[in-house]
C-alpha positions in Angstrom: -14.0 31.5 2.3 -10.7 29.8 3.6 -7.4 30.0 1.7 -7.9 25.8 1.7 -11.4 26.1 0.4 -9.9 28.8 -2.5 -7.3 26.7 -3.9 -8.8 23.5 -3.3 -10.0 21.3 -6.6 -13.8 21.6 -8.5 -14.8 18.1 -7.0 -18.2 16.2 -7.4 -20.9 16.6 -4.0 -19.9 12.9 -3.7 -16.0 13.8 -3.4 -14.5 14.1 0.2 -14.6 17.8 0.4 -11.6 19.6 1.7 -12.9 22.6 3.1 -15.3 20.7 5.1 -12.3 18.0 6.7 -12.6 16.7 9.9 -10.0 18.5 11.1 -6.0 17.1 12.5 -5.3 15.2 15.6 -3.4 18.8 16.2 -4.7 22.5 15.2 -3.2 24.3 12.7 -3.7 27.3 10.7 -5.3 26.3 6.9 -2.7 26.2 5.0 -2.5 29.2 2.3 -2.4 28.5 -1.8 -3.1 24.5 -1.2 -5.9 22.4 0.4 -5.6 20.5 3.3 -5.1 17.1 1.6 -2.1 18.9 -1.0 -0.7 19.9 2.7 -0.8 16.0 3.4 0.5 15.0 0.1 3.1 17.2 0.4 4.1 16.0 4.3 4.1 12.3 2.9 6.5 13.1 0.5 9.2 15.1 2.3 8.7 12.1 5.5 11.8 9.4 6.3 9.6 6.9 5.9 9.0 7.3 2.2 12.0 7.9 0.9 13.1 4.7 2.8 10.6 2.7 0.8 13.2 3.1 -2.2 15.2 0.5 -0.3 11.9 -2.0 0.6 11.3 -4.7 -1.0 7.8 -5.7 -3.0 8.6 -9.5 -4.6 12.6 -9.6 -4.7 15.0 -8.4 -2.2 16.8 -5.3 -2.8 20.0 -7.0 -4.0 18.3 -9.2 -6.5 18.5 -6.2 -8.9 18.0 -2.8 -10.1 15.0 -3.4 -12.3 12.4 -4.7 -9.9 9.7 -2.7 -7.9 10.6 -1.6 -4.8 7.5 0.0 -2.0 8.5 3.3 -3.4 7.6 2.4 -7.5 4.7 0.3 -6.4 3.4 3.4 -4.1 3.9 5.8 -7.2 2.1 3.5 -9.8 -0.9 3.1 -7.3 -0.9 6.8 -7.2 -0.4 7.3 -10.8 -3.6 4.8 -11.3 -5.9 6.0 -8.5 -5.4 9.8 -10.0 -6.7 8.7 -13.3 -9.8 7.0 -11.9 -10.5 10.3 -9.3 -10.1 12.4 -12.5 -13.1 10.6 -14.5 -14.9 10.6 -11.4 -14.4 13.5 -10.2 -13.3 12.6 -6.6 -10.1 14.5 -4.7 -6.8 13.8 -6.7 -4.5 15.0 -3.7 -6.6 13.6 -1.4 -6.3 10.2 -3.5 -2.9 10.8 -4.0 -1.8 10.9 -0.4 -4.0 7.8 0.6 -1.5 5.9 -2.3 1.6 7.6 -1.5 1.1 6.9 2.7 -0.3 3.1 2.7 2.8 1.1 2.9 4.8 3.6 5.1 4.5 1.2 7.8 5.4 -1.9 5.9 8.6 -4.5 6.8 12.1 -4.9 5.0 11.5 -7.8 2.8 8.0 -8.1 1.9 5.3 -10.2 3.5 7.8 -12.0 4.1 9.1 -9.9 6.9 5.1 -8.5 8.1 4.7 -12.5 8.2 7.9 -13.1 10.9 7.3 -9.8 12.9 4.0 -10.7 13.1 4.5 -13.7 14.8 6.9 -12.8 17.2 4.6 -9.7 18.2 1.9 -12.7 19.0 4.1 -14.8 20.6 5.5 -12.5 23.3 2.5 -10.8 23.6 0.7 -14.2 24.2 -1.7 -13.3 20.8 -3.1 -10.5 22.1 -1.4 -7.9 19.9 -0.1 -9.1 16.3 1.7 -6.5 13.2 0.0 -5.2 10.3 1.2 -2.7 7.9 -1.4 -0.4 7.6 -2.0 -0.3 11.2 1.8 0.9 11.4 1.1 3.4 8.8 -0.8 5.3 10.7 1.6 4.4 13.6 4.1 6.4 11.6 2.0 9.2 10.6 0.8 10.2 14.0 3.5 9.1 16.2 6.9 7.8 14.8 7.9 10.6 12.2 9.8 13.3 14.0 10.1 16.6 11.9 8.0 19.1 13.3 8.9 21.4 16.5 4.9 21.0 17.6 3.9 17.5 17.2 5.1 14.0 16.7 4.3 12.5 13.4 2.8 14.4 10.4 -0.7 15.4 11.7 -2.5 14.5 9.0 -6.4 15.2 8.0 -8.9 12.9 9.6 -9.4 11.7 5.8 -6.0 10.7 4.6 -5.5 9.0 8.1 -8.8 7.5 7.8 -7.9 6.2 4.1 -4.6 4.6 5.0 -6.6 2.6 8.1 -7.9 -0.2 5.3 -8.3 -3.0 8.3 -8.9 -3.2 11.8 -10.4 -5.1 14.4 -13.5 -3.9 16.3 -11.7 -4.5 19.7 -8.9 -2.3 18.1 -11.0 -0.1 16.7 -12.5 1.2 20.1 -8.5 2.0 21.2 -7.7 4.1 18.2 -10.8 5.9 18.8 -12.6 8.5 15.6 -10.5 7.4 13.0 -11.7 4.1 13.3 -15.2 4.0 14.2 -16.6 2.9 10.8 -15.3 -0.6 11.5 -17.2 -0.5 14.6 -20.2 1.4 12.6 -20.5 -0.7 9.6 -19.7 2.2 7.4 -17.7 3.3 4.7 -15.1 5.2 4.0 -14.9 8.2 1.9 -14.6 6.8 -2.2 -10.4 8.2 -2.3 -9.7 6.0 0.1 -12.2 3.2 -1.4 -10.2 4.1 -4.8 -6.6 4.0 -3.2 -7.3 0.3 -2.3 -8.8 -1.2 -5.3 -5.5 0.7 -7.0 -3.1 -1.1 -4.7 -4.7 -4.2 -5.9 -4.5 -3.3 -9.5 -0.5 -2.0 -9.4 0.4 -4.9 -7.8 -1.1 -7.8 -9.8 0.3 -6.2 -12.9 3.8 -5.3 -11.6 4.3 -8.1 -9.7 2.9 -9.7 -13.4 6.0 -8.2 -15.0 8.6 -8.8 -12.4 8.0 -12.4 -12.3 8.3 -12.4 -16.3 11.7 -10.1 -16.0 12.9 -12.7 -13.2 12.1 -15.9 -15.6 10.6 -17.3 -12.4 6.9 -17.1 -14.4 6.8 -19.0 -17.8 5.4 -17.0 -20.2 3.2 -19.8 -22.3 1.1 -20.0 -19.0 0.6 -16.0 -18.5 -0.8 -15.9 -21.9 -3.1 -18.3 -21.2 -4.7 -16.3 -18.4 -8.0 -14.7 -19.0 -6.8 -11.3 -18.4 -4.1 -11.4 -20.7 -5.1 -13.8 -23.3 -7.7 -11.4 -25.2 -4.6 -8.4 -25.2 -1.9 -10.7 -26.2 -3.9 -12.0 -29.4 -4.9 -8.4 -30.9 -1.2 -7.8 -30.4 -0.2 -10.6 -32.1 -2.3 -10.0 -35.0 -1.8 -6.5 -36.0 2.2 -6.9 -34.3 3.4 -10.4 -35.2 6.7 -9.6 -34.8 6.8 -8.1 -31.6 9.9 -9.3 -29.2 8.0 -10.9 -25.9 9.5 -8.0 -23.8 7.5 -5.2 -25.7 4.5 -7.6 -26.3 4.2 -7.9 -22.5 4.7 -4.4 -21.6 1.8 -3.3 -24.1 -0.8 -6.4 -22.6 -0.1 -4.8 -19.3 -0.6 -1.4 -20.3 -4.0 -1.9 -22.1 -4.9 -5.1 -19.5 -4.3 -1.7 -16.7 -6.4 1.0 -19.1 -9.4 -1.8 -19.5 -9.4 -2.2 -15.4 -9.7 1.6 -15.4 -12.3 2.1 -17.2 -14.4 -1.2 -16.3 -13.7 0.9 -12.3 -15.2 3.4 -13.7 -18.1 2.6 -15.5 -18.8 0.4 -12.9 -18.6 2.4 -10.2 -20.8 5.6 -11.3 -23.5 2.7 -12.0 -23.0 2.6 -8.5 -23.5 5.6 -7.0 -26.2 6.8 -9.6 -28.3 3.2 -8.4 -27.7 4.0 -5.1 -28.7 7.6 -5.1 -25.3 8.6 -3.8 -25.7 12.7 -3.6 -23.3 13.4 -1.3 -20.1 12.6 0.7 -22.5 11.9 3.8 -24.4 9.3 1.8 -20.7 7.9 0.6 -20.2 6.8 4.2 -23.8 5.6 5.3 -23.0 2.7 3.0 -22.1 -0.5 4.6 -20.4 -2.1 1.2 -17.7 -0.7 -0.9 -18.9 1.6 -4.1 -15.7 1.9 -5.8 -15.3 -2.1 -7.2 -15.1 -4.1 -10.7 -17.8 -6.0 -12.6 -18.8 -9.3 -11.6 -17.1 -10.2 -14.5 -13.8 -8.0 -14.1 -13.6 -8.9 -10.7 -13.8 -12.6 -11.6 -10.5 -12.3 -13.9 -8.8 -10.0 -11.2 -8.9 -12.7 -8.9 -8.4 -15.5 -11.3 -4.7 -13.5 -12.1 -4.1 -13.2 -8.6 -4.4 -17.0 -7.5 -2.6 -17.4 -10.9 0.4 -15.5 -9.4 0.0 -16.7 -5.8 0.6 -20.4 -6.9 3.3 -20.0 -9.7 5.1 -16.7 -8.2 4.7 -16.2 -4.2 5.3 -20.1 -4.0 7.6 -19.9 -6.5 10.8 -22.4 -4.7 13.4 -19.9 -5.6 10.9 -17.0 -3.8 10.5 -19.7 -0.6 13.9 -19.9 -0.4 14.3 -15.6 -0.2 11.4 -15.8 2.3 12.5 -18.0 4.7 16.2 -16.0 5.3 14.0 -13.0 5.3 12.0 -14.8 8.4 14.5 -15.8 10.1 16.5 -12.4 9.9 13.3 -10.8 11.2 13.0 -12.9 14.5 16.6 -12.3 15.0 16.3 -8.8 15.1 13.2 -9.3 17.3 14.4 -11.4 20.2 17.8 -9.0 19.4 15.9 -5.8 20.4 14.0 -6.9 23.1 17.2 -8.0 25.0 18.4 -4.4 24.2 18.5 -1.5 27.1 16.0 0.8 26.1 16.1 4.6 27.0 14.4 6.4 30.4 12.1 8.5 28.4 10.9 6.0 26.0 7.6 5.3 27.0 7.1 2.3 24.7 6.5 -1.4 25.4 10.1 -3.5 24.4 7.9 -5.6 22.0 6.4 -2.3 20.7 10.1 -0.7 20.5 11.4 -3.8 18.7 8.7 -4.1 15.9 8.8 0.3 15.4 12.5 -0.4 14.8 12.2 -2.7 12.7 9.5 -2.4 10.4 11.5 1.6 10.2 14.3 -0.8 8.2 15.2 -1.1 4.6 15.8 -4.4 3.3 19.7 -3.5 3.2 19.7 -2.0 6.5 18.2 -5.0 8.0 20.5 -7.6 6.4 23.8 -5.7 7.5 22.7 -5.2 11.0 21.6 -8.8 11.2 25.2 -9.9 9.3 26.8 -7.6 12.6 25.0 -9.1 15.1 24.9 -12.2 13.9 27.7 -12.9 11.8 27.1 -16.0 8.7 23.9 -16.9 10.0 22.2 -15.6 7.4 22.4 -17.4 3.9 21.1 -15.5 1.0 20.0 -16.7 -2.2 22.4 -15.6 -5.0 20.9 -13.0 -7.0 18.4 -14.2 -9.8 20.5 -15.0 -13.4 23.7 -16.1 -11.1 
């Protein structure tokens, strides 16, 4: 028995199993006294990348204030939600864990806002044939961009953490990036972590993005209330706490609006894999939908919250206003870096150099080097409250 098999967790059959792993894109002895996916948990952790997302940016920009998530919070609470689900379901925690922690590695300073701009410019000077997407530079970063170890670029991670943090990608793309993307190409699934670290992204963001629009004052409260995922908490509150200021009603509806969508993903999804048959791992992937999702009826009210925030939050004016500087900041630094000299041994394309560089920026990081480059051209909203 391996020392990762030994100190690995008491998973279900159904689990991604350590021991068995499909291996890293570079050998390497098993590591002793953890399993292979604690060995990738552990990587992500101590990696640039995530310690920069401190200092990126989920709704508001990094100077609109202290209290606000930033990619690092959001990427802890997705953990922290994910791990509660693998528990009851007895899937891989660490494997779970390091899906969460590693899916926005890859993302832009400011947002969407900034995946939106560098995006575009990607396609325009590429003539469309290559755009950016976040998770695709994830995995970027993982296997190529990090630099810490003597004997491989990136972290060499499992084929299963690598595989979870690959959420989208086109079939043409898939036949480039070769094993860890053939399920697109196969119609399969992936293992139930990674199905679980994506319904958990879903599930931190509605509900943090939920409270940072309420802390902002950009969402009215009288229309969250009204919502049919918050209504049903906010009236048992009201009745057994009547006096309750908004600020602690609120953060108790999120807390039991979160602990409902847990256990509906639950429930739901061992209906699923008993109806199914689901035995094993192998049977996991032979399926060509998702078994780790909501009710028709939970699902119904997830989405209902997030059109509710896409219209009165993402569109929000004062959020518009954030977004287009953000744009425009981004194609600056594009069409900066791909007039920029680039060094002999770097092997990259300039477009692939510029986007690299700067979806590797914090939201402060970019704003300065944009205010040195191109001095007053950027105008930034005041902070929210001045």
């Amino acid at each position: 028995m391996s020392g990762s098999e030994r100190s690995g967790p008491v998973v279900a059959r159904f689990a991604a199993q350590a021991h068995r792993s499909r291996g890293r894109l570079h050998s390497e002895p098993e590591p002793i006294g953890r399993s292979a996916f604690q060995r990738d948990r552990d990587r992500i952790v101590h990696s640039t990348a995530f310690r920069k997302l401190l200092y990126k940016t989920q709704v508001f920009v990094n100077h609109e204030g202290d209290l606000f998530r930033t990619r690092l919070t959001h990427s802890l609470e997705v953990a922290q939600i994910a791990r509660s689900v693998a528990r009851r379901l007895r899937l891989d925690e660490e494997l779970t864990e390091a899906i969460c922690l590693a899916h926005d590695l890859g993302h832009t300073p400011f947002g969407h806002a900034g995946q939106h701009a560098l995006n575009q410019a990607l396609r325009e000077t590429t003539a469309g044939q290559s755009g950016f997407e976040h998770n695709l530079q994830s995995l970027r970063v993982v296997d190529r961009l990090e630099q810490r170890y003597a004997n491989f670029d990136g972290l060499n991670l499992t084929f299963e953490t690598r595989e979870g943090i690959l959420k989208h990608c086109s079939a043409s793309l898939a036949c480039e990036l070769g094993e860890v993307a053939q399920r697109f190409i196969k119609g399969e699934s992936p293992s139930l972590e990674a199905q679980l670290a994506n319904v958990a992204d879903e599930v931190a963001y509605n509900h943090h993005d939920l409270d940072d629009g309420l802390r902002s004052g950009l969402l009215v409260f009288e229309e969250v209330i009204e919502q049919p995922l918050v209504a049903p908490h906010v009236r048992r509150l009201q009745q057994t706490h009547p006096q309750l200021s908004r600020h602690r009603l609120m953060a108790e509806v999120i807390r039991g609006m979160i602990n409902e969508q847990v256990d509906d993903l639950t429930l739901t999804t061992e209906q699923r894999l008993t109806s199914r048959g689901i035995e094993d791992d192998r049977d996991v992937r032979q399926q060509a939908e998702a078994l780790v999702a909501f009710s028709s009826e939970m699902g119904q009210q997830v989405l209902d919250l997030k059109r509710f925030l896409r219209q009165r939050l993402y569109r929000h004016p004062r959020v518009l206003d954030m977004t287009d500087v953000a744009e425009r900041v981004i194609q600056d630094l594009f069409g900066w870096l791909m007039s920029e000299p680039m060094d002999a041994d770097d092997q990259r394309s300039p477009h692939r150099r510029a986007a690299d560089e700067i979806a590797g920026m914090t939201d402060r990081y970019a704003a300065l080097t944009h205010a040195t480059v191109f001095p007053g051209r950027a105008c930034w909203p005041s902070p929210i409250g001045q």
